[in-house]
NUVOKE-745364 format. One record per residue (C-alpha): residue in three letters; residue number from 1; chain; x, y, z. Coordinates in Angstrom, 3 decimals. Layout:
(atom ALA, NUM, A, (X, Y, Z)) ...
END
This chain:
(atom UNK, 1, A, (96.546, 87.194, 135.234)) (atom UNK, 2, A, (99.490, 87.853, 132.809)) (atom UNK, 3, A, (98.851, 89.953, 129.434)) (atom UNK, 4, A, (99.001, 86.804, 127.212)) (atom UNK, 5, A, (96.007, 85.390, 129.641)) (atom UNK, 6, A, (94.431, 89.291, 128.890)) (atom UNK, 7, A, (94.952, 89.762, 125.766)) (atom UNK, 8, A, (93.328, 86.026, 124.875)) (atom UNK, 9, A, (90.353, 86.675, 127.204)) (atom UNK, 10, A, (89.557, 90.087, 125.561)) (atom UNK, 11, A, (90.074, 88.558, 121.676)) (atom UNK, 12, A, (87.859, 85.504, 122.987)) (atom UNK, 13, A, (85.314, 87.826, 124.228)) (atom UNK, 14, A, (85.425, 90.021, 121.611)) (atom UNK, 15, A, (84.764, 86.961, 119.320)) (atom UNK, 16, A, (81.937, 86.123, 121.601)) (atom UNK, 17, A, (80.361, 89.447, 121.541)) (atom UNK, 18, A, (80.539, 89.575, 117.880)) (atom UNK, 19, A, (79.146, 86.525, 117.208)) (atom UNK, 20, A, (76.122, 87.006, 120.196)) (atom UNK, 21, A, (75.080, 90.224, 118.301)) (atom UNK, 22, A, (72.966, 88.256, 115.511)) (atom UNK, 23, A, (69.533, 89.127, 114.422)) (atom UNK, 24, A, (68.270, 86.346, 112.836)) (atom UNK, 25, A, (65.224, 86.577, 110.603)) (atom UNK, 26, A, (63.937, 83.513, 109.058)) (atom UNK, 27, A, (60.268, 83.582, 107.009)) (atom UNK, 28, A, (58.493, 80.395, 107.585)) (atom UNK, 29, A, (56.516, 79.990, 104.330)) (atom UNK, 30, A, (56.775, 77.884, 101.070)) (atom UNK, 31, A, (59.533, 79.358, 98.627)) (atom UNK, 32, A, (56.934, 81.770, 96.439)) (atom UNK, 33, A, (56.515, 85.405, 97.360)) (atom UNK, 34, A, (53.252, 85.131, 99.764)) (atom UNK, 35, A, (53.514, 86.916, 103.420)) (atom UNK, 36, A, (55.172, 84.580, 106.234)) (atom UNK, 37, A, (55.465, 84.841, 110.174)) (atom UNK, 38, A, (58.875, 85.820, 110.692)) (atom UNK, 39, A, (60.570, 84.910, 114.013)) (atom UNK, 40, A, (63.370, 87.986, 115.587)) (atom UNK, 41, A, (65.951, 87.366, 117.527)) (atom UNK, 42, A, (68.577, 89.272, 118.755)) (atom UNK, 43, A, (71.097, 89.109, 121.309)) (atom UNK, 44, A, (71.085, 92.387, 123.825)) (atom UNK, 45, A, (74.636, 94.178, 123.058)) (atom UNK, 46, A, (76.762, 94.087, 126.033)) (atom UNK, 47, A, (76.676, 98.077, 126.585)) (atom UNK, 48, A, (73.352, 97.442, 127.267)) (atom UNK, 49, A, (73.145, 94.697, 129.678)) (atom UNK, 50, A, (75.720, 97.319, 131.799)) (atom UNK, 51, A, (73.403, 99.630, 131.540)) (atom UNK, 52, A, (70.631, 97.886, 132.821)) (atom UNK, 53, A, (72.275, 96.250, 135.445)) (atom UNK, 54, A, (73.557, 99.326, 137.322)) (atom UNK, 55, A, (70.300, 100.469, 138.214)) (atom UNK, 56, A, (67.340, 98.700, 139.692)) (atom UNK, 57, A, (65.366, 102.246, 139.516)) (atom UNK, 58, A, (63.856, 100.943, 136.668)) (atom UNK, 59, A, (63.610, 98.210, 133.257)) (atom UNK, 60, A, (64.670, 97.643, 130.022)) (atom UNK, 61, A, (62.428, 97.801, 127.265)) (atom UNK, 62, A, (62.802, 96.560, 123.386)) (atom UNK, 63, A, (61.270, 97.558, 120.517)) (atom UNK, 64, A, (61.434, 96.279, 116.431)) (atom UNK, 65, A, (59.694, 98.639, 113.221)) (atom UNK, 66, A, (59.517, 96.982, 109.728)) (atom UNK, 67, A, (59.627, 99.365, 107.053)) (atom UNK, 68, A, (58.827, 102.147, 109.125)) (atom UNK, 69, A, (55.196, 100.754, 110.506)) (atom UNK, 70, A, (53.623, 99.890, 113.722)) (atom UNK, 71, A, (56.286, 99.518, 116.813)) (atom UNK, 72, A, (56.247, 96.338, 118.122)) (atom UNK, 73, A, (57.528, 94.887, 121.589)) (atom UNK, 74, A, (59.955, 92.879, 122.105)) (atom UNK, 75, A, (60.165, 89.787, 124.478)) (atom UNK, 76, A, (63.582, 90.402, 126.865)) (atom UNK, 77, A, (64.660, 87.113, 128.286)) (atom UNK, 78, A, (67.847, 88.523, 130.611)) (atom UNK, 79, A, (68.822, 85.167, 131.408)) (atom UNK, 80, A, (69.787, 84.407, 128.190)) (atom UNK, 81, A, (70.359, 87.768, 126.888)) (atom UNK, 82, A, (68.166, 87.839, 124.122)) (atom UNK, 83, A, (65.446, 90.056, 122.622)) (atom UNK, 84, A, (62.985, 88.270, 120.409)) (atom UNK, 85, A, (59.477, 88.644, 119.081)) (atom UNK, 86, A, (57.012, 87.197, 115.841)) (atom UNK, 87, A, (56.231, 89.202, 112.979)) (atom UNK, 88, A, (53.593, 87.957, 111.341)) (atom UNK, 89, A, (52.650, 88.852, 107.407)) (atom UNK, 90, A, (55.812, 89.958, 106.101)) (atom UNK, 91, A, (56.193, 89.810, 102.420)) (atom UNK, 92, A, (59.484, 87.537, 101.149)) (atom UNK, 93, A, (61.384, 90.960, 99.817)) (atom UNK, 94, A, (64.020, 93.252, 101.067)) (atom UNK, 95, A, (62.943, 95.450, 104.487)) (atom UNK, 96, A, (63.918, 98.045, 106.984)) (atom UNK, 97, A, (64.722, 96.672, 110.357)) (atom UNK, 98, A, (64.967, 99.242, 113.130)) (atom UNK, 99, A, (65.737, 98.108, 116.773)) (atom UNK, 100, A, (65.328, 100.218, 119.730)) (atom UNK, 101, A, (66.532, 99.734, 123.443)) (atom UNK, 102, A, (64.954, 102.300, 125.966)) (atom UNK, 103, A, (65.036, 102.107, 129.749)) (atom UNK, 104, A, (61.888, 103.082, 131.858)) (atom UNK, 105, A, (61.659, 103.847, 135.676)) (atom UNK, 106, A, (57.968, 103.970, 134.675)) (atom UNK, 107, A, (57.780, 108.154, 134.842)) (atom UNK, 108, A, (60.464, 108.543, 132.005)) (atom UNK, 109, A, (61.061, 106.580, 129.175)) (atom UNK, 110, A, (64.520, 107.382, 127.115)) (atom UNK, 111, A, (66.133, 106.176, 124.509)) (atom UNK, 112, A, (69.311, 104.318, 125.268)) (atom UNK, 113, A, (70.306, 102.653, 121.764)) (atom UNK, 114, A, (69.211, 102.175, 118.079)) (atom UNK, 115, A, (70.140, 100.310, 115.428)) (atom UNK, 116, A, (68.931, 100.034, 111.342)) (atom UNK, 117, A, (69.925, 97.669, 108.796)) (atom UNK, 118, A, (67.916, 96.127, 105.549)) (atom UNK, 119, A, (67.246, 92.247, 105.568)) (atom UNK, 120, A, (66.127, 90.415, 102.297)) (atom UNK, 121, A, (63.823, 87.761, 103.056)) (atom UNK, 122, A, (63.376, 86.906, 99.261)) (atom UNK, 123, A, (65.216, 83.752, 100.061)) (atom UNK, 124, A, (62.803, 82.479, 102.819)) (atom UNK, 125, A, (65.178, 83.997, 105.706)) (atom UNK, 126, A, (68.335, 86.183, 106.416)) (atom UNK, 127, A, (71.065, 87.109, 109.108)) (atom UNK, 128, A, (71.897, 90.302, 110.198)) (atom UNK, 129, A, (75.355, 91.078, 112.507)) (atom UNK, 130, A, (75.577, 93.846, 114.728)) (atom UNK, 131, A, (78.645, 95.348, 116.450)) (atom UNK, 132, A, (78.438, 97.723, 119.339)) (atom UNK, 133, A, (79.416, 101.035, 116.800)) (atom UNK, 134, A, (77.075, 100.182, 114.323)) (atom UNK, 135, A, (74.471, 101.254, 117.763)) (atom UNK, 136, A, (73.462, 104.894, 118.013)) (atom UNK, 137, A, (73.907, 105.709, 121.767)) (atom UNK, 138, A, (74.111, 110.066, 121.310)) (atom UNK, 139, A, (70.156, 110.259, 122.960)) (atom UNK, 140, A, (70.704, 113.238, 125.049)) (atom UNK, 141, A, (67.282, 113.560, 126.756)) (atom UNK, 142, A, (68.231, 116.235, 129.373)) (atom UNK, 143, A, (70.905, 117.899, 126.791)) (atom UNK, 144, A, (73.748, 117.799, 129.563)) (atom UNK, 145, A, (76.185, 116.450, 126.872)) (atom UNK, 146, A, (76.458, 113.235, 128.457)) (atom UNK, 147, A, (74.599, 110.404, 126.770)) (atom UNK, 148, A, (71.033, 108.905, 128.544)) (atom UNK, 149, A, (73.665, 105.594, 127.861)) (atom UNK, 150, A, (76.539, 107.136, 129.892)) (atom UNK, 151, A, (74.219, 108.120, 132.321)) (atom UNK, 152, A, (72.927, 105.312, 133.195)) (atom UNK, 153, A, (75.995, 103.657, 133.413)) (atom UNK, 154, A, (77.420, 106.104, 135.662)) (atom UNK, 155, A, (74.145, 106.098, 138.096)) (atom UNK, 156, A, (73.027, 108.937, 137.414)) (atom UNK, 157, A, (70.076, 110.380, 136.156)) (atom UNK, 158, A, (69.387, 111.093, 132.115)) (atom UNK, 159, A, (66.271, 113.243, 132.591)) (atom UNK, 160, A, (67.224, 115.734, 135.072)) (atom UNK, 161, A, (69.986, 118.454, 134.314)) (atom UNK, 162, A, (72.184, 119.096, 137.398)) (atom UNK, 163, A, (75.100, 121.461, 137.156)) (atom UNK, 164, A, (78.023, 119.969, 137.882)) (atom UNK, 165, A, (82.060, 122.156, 137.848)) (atom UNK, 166, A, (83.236, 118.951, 136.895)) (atom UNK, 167, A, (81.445, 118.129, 133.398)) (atom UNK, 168, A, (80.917, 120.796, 130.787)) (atom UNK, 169, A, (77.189, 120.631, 129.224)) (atom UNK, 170, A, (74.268, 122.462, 128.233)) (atom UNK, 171, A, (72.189, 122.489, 131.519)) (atom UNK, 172, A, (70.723, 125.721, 132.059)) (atom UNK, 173, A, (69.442, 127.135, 135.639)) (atom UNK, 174, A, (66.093, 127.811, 135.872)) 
END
């Protein structure tokens, strides 16, 4: 592959990744202020789907908060990439959307990713676009300076703290 073919496959899949990270939010209610069922969708950022396919110790979860209330699960279709759920009873004004991606080997459960924007549903429905920086991906769970993301990634493990010469953290020996 030449760098023209490259550098046209990386802007097309940049373009693609941009455009997959959509959270859609529409209310489904006449156009006054009463509560509607609101139907989530979001696609699962790339740095994620990595993640979760370098391991098969364990399983992605996803989680959505409104305005800072109940957690609520989120439906993870892999073959399609997509995180979705319905939220019923939400009123047609602005909110706090908070999206959470945590992986589970069903001992541990850490958090890999988050993500927080405001939506305004006063106009009956909304669209929200992500990129992969506008992701929090510092969780730390073992505080060995590498991310519970990197981790991961790298196959190794985010809960346990094992010195290593090679990467400088804050493990300490017990």
């Amino acid at each position: 592959m030449n760098t023209y073919d490259r550098h046209n496959r990386t802007t097309t899949l940049k373009l693609i990744l941009s455009a997959c990270l959509l959270l859609v939010l529409s209310a489904c209610s006449k156009n006054d202020d009463t509560a509607a069922t609101t139907e989530t969708e979001a696609d699962i950022p790339q740095f994620i789907v990595k993640a979760a396919l370098n391991t098969t110790d364990g399983h992605l979860l996803a989680w959505i908060t409104i305005d800072g209330g109940t957690r609520s699960a989120m439906t993870i279709d892999s073959a399609a990439g997509t995180v979705s759920t319905s939220i019923p009873g939400l009123s047609r004004t602005t909110h706090t959307v908070l999206i959470e991606f945590e992986f589970t080997d069903n001992i541990d459960t850490i958090t890999l990713a988050t993500v927080t924007s405001s939506v305004d549903l006063s106009g009956g429905n909304a669209t929200l676009t992500f990129t992969d920086s506008d992701y929090t991906t510092s969780f730390d769970t073992d505080n060995d300076g590498i991310s519970n993301l990197n981790e991961i990634i790298n196959g190794t493990s985010p809960v346990d703290c094992v010195l290593d010469t090679s990467v400088i953290g804050s493990c300490t020996l017990g």
